[in-house]
PQR file of N, CA, C, O and H, with PARSE charges and radii, in Angstrom:
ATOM      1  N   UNK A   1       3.920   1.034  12.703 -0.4000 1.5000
ATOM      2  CA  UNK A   1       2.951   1.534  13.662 -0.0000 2.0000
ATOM      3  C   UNK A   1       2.439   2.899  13.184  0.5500 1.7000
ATOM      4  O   UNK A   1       3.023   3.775  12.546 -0.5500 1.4000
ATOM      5  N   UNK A   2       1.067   2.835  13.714 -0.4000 1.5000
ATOM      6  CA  UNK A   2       0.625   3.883  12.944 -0.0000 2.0000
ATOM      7  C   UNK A   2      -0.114   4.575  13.877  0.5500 1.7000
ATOM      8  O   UNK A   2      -1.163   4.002  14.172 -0.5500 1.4000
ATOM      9  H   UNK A   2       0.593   2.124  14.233  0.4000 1.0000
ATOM     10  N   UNK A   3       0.153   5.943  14.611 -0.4000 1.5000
ATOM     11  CA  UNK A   3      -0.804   6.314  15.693 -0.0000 2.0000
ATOM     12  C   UNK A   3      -1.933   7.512  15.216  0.5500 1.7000
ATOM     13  O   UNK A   3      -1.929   8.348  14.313 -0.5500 1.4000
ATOM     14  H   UNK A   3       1.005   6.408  14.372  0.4000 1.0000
ATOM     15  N   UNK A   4      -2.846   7.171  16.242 -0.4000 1.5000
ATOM     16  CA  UNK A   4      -4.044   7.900  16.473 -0.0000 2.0000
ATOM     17  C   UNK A   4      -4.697   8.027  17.367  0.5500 1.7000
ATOM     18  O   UNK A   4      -4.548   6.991  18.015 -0.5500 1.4000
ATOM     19  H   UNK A   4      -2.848   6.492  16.975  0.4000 1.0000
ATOM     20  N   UNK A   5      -5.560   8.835  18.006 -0.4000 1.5000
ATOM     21  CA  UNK A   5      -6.348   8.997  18.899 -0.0000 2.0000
ATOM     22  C   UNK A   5      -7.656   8.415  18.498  0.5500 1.7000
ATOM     23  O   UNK A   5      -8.414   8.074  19.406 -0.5500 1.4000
ATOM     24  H   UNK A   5      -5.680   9.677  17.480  0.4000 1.0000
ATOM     25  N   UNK A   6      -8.015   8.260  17.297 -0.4000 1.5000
ATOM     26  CA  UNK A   6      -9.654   7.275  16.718 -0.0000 2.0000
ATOM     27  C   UNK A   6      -9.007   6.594  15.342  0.5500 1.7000
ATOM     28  O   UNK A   6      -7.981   6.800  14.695 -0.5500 1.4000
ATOM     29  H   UNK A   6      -7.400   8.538  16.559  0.4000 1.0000
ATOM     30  N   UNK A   7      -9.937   5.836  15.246 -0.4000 1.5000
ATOM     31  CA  UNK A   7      -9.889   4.886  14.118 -0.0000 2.0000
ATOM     32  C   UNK A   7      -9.877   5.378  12.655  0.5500 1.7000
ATOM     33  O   UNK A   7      -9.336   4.850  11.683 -0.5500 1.4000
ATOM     34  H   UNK A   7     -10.771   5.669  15.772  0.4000 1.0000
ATOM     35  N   UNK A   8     -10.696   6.661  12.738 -0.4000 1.5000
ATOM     36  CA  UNK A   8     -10.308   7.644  11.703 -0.0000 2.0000
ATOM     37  C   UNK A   8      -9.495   8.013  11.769  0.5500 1.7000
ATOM     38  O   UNK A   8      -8.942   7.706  10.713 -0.5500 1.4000
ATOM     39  H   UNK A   8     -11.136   7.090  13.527  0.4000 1.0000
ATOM     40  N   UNK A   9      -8.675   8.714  12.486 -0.4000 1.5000
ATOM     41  CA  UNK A   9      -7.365   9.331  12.332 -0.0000 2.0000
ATOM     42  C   UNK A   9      -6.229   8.204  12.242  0.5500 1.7000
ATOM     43  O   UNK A   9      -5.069   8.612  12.185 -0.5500 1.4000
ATOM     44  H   UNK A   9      -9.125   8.962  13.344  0.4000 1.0000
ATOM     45  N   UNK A  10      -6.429   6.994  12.227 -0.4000 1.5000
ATOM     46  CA  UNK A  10      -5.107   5.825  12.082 -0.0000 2.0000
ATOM     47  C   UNK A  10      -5.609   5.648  10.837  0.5500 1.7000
ATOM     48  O   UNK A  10      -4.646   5.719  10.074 -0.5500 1.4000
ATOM     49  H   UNK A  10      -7.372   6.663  12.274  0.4000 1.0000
ATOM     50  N   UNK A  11      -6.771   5.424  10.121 -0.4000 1.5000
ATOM     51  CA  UNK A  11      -6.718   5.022   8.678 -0.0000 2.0000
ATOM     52  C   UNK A  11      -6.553   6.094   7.452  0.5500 1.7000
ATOM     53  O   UNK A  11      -6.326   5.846   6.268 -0.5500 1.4000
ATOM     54  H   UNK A  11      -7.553   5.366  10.741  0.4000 1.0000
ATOM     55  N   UNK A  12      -6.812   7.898   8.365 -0.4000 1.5000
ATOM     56  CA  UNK A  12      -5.984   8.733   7.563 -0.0000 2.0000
ATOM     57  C   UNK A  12      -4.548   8.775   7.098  0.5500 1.7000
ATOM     58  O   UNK A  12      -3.978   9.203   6.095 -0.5500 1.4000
ATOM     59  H   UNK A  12      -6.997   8.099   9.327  0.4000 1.0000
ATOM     60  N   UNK A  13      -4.123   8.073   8.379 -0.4000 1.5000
ATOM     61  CA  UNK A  13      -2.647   8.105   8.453 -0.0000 2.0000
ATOM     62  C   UNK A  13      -2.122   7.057   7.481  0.5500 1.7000
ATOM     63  O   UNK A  13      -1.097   7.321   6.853 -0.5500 1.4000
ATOM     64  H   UNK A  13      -4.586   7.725   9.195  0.4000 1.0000
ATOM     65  N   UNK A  14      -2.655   6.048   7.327 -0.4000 1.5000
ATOM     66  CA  UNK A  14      -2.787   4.910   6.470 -0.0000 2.0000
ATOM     67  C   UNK A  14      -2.544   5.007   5.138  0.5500 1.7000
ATOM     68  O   UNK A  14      -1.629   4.561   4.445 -0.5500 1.4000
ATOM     69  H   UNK A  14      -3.488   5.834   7.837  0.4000 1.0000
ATOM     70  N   UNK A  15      -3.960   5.967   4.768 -0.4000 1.5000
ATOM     71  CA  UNK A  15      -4.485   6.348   3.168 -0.0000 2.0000
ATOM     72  C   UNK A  15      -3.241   7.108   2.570  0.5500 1.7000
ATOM     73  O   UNK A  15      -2.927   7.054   1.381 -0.5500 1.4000
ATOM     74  H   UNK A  15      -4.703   6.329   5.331  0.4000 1.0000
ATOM     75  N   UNK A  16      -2.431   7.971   3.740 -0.4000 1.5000
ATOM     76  CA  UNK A  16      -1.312   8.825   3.471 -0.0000 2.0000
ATOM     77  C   UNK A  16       0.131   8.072   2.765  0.5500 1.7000
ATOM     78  O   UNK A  16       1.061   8.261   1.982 -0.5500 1.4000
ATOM     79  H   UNK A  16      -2.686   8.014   4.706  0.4000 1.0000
ATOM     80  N   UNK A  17      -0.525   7.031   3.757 -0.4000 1.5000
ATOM     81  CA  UNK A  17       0.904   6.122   3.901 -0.0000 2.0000
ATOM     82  C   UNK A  17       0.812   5.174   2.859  0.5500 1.7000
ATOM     83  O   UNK A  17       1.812   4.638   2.383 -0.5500 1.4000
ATOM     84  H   UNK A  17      -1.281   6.877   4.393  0.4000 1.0000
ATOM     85  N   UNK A  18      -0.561   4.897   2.409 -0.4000 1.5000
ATOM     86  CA  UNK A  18      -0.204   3.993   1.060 -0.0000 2.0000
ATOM     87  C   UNK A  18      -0.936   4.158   0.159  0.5500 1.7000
ATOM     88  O   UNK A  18      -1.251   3.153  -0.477 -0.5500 1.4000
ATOM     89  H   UNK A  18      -1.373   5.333   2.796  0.4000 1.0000
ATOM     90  N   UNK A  19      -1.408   5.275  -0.190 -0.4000 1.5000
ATOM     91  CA  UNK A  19      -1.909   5.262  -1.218 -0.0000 2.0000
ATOM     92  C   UNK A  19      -3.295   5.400  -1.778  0.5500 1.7000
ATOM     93  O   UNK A  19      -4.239   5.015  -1.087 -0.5500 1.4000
ATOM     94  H   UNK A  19      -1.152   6.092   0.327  0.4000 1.0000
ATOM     95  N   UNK A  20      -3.483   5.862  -2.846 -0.4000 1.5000
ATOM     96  CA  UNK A  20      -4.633   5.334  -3.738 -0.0000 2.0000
ATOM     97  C   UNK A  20      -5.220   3.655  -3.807  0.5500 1.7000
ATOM     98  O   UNK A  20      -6.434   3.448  -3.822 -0.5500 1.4000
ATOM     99  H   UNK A  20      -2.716   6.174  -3.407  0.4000 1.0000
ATOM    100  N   UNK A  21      -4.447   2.769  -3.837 -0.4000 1.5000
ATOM    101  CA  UNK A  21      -4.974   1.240  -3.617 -0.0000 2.0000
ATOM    102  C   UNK A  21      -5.331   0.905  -2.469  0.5500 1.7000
ATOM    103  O   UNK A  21      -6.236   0.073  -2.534 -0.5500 1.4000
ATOM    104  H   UNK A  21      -3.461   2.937  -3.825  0.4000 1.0000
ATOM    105  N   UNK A  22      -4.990   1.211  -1.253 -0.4000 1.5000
ATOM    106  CA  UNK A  22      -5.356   1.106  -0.264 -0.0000 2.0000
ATOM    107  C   UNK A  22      -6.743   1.820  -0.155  0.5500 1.7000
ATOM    108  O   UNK A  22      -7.766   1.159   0.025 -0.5500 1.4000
ATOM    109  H   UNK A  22      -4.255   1.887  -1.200  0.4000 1.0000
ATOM    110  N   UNK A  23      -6.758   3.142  -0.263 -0.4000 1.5000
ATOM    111  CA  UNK A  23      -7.836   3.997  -0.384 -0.0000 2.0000
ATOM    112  C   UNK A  23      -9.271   3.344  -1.067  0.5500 1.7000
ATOM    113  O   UNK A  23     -10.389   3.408  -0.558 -0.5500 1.4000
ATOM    114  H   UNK A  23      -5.927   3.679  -0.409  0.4000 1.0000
ATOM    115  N   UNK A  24      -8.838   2.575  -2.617 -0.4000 1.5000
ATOM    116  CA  UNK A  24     -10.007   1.796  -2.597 -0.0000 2.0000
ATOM    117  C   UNK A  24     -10.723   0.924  -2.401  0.5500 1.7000
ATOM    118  O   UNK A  24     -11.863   0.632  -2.761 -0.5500 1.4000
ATOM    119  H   UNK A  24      -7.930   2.523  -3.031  0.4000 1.0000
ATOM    120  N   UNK A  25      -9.856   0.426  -1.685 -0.4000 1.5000
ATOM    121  CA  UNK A  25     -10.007  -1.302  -0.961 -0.0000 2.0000
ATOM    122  C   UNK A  25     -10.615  -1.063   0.283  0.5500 1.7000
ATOM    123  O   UNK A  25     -11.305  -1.912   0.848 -0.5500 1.4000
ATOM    124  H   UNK A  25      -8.930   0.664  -1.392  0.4000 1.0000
ATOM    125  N   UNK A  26     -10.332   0.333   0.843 -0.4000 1.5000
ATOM    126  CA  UNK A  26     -10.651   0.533   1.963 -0.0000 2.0000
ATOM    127  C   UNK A  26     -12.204   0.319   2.499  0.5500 1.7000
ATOM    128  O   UNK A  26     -12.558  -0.427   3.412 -0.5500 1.4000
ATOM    129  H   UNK A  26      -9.771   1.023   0.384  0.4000 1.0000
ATOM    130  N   UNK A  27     -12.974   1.121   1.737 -0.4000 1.5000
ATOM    131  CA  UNK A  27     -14.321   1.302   1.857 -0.0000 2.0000
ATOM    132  C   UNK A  27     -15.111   0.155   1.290  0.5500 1.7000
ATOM    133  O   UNK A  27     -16.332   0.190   1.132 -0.5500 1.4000
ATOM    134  H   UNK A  27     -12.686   1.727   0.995  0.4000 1.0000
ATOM    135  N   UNK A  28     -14.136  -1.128   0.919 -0.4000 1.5000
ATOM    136  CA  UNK A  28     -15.166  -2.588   0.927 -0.0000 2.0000
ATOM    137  C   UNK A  28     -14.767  -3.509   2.422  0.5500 1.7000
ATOM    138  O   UNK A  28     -15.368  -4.534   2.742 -0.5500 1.4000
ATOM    139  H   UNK A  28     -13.145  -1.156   1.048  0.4000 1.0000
ATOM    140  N   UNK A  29     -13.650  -2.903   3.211 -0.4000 1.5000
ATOM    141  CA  UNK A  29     -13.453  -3.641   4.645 -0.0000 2.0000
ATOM    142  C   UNK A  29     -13.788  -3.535   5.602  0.5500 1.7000
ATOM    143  O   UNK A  29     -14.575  -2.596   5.722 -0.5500 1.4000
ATOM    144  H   UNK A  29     -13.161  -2.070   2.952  0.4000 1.0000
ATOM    145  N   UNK A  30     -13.523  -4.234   6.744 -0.4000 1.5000
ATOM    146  CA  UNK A  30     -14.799  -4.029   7.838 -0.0000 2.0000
ATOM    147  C   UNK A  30     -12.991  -3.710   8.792  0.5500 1.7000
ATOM    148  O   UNK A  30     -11.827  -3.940   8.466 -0.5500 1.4000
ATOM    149  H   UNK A  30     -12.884  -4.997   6.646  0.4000 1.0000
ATOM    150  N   UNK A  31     -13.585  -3.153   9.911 -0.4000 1.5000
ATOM    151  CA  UNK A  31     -12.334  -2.687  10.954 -0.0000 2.0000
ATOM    152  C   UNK A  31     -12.557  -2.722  12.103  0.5500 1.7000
ATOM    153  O   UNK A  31     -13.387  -2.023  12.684 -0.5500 1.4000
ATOM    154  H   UNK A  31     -14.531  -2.966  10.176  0.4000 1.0000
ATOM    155  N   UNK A  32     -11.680  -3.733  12.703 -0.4000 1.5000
ATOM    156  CA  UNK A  32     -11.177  -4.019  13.891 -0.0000 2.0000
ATOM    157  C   UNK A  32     -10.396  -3.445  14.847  0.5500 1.7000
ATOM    158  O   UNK A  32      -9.222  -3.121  14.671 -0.5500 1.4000
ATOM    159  H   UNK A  32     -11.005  -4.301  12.231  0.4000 1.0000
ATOM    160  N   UNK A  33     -11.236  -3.263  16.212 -0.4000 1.5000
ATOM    161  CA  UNK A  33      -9.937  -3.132  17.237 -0.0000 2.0000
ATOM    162  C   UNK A  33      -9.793  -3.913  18.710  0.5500 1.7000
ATOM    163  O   UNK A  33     -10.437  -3.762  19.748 -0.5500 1.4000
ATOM    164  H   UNK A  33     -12.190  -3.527  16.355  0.4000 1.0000
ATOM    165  N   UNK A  34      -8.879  -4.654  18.436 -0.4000 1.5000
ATOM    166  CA  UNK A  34      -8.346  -5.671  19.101 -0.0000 2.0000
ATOM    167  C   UNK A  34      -9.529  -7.013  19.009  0.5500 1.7000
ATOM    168  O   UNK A  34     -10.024  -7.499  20.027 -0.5500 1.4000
ATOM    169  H   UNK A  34      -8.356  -4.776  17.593  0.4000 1.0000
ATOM    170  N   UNK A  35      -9.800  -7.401  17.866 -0.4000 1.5000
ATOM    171  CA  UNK A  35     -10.521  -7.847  17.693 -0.0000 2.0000
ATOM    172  C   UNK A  35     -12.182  -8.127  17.720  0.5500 1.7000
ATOM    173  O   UNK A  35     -13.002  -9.044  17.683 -0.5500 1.4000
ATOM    174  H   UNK A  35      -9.398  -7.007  17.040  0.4000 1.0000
ATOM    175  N   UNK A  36     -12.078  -6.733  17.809 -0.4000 1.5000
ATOM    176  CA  UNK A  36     -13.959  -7.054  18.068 -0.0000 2.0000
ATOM    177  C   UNK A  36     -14.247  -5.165  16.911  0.5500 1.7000
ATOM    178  O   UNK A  36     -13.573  -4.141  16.801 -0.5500 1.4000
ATOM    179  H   UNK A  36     -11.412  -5.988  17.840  0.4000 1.0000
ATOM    180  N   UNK A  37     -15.128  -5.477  16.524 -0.4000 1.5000
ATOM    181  CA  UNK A  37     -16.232  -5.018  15.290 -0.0000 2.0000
ATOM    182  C   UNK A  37     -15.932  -3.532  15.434  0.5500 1.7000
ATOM    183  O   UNK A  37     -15.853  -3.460  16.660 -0.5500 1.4000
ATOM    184  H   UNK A  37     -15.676  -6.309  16.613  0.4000 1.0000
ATOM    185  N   UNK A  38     -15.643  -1.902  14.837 -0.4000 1.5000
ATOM    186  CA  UNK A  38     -14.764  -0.864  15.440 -0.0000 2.0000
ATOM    187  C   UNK A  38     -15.362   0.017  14.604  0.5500 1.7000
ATOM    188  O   UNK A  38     -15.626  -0.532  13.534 -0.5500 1.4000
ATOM    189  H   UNK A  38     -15.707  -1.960  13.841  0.4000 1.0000
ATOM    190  N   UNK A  39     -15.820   1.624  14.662 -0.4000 1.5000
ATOM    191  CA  UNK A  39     -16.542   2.802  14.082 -0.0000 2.0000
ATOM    192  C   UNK A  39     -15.176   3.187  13.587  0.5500 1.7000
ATOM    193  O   UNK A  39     -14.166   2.492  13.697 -0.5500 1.4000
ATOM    194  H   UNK A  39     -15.606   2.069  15.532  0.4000 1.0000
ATOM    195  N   UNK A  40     -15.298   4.891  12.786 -0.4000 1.5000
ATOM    196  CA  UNK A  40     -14.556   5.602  12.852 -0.0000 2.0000
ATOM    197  C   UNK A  40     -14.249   6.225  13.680  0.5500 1.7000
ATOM    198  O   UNK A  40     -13.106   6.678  13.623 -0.5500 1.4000
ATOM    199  H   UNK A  40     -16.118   5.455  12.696  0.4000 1.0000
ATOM    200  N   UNK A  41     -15.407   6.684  15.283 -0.4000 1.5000
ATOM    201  CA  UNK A  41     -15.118   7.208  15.895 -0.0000 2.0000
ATOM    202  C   UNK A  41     -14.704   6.216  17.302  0.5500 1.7000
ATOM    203  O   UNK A  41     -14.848   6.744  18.404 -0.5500 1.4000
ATOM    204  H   UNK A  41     -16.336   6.317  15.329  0.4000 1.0000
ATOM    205  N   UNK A  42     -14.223   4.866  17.233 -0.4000 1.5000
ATOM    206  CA  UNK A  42     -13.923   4.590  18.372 -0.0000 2.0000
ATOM    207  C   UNK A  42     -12.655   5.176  18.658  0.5500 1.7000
ATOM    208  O   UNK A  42     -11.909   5.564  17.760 -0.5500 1.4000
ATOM    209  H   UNK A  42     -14.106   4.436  16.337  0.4000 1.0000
ATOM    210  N   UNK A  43     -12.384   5.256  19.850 -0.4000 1.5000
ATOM    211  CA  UNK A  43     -11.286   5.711  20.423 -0.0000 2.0000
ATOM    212  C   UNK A  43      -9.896   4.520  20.668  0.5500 1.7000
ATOM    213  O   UNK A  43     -10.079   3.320  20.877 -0.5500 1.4000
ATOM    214  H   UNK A  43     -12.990   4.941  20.580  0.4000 1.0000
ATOM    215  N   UNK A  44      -8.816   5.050  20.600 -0.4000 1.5000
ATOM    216  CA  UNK A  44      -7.865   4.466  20.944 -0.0000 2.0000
ATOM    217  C   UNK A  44      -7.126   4.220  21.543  0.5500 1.7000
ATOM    218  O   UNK A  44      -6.619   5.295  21.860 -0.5500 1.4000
ATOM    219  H   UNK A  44      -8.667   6.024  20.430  0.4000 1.0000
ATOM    220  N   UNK A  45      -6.312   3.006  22.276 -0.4000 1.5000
ATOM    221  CA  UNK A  45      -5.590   3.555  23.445 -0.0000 2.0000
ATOM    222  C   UNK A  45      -4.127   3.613  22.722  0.5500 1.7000
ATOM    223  O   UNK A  45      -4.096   3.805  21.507 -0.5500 1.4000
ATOM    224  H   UNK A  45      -6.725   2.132  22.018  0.4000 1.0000
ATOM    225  N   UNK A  46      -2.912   3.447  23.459 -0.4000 1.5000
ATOM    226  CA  UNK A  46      -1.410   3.199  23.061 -0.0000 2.0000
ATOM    227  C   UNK A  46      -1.207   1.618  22.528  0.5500 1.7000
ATOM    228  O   UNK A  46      -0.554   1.326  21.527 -0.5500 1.4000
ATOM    229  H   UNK A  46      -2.938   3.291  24.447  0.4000 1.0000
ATOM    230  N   UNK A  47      -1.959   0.574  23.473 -0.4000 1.5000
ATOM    231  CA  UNK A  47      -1.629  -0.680  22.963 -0.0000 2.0000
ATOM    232  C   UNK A  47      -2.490  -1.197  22.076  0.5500 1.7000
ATOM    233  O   UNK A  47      -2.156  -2.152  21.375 -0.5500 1.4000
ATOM    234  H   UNK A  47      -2.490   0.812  24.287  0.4000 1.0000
ATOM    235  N   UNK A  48      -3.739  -0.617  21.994 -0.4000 1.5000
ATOM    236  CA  UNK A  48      -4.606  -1.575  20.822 -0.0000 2.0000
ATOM    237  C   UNK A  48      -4.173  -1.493  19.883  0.5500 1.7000
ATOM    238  O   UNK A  48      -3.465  -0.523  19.615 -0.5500 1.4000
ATOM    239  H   UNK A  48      -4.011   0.159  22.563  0.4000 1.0000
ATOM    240  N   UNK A  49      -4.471  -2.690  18.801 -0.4000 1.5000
ATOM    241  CA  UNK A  49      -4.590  -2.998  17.217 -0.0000 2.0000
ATOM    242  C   UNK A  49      -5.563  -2.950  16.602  0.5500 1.7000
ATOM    243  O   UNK A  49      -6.578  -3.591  16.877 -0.5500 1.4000
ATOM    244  H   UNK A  49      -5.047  -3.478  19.019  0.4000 1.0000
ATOM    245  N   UNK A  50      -5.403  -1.995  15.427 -0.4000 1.5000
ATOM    246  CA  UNK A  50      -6.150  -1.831  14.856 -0.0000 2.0000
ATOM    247  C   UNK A  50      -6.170  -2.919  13.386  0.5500 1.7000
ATOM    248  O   UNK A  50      -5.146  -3.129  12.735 -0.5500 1.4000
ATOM    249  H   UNK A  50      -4.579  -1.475  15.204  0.4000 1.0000
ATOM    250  N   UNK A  51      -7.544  -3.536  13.035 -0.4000 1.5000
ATOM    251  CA  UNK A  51      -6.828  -4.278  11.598 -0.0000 2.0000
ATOM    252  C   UNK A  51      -7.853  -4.157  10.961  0.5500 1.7000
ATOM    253  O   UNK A  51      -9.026  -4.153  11.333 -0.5500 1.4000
ATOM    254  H   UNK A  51      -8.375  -3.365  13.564  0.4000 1.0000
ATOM    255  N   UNK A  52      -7.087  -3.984   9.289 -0.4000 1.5000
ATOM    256  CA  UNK A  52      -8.257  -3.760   8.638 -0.0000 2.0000
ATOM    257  C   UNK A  52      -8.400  -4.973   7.404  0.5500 1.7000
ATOM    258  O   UNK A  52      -7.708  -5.311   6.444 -0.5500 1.4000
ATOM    259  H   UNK A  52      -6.134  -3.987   8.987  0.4000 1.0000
ATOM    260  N   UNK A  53      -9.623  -5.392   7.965 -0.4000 1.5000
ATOM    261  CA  UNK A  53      -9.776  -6.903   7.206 -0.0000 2.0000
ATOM    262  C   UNK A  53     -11.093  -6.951   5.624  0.5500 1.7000
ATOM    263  O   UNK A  53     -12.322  -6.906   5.575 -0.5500 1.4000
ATOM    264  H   UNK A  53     -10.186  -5.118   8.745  0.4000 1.0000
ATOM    265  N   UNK A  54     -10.007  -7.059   4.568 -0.4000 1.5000
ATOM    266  CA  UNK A  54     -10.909  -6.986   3.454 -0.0000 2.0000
ATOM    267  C   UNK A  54     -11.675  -7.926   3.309  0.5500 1.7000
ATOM    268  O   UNK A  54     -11.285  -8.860   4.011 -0.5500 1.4000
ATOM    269  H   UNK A  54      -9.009  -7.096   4.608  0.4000 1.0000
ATOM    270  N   UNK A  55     -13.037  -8.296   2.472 -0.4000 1.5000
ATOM    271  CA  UNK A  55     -13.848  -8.726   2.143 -0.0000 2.0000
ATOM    272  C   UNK A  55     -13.089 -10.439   1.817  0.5500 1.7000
ATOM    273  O   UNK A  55     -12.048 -10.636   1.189 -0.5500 1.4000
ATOM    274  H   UNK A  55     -13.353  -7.537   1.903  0.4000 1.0000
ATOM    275  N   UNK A  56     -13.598 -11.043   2.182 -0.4000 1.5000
ATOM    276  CA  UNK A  56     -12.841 -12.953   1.383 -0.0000 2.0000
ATOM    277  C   UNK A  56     -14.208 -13.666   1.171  0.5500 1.7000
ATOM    278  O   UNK A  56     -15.155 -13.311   1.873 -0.5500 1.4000
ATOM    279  H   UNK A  56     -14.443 -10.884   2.692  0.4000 1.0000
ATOM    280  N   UNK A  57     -14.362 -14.610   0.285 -0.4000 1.5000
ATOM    281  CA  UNK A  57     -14.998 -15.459   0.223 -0.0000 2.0000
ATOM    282  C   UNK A  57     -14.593 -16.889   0.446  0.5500 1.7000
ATOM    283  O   UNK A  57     -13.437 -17.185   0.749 -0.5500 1.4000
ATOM    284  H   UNK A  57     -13.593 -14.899  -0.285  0.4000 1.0000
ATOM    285  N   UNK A  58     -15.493 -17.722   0.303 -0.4000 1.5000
ATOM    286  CA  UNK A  58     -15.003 -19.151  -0.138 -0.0000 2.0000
ATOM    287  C   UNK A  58     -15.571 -20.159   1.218  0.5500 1.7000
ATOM    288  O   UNK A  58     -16.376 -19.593   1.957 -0.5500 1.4000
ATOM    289  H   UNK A  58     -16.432 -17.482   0.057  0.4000 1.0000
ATOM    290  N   UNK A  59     -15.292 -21.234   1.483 -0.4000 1.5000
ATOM    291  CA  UNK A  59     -15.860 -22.085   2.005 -0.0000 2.0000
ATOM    292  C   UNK A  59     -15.879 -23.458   1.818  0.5500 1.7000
ATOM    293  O   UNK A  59     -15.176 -23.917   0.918 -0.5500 1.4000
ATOM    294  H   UNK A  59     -14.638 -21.694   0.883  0.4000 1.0000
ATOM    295  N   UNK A  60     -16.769 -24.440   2.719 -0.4000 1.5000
ATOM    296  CA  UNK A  60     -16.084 -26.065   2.346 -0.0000 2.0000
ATOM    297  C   UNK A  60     -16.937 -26.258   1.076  0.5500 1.7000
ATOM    298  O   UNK A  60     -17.868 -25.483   0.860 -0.5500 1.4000
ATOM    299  H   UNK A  60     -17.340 -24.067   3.451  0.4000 1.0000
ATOM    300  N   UNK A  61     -16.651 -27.263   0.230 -0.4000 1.5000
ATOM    301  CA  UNK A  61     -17.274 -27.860  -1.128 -0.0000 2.0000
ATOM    302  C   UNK A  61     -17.677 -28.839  -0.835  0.5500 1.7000
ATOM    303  O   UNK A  61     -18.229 -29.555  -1.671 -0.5500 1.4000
ATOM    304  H   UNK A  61     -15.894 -27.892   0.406  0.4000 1.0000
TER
END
């Protein structure tokens, strides 16, 4: 668990927490909270989730 008061301050906490690889992966993902579409400056409560979902491709053939 990783707390914050905004979405920026949980993915600072993040970048801290893991790194340089994370850091560059970061800025190709889109970010979620509690499932719906999320800024840097949304706000946070105690129970939301935050997720940060990288780029995927692919599809039916």
């Amino acid at each position: 668990m990783i707390d914050g008061a905004t979405v920026a301050e949980v993915l600072r906490s993040a970048e801290g927490r893991y790194g340089h690889r994370f850091i560059d992966v970061l800025s190709t993902c889109r970010i979620w909270v509690n499932g719906d579409d999320a800024g840097p400056d949304t706000e946070l409560g105690p129970n939301d989730e935050v997720a940060v979902l990288p780029p995927v491709s692919g599809g039916a053939t």
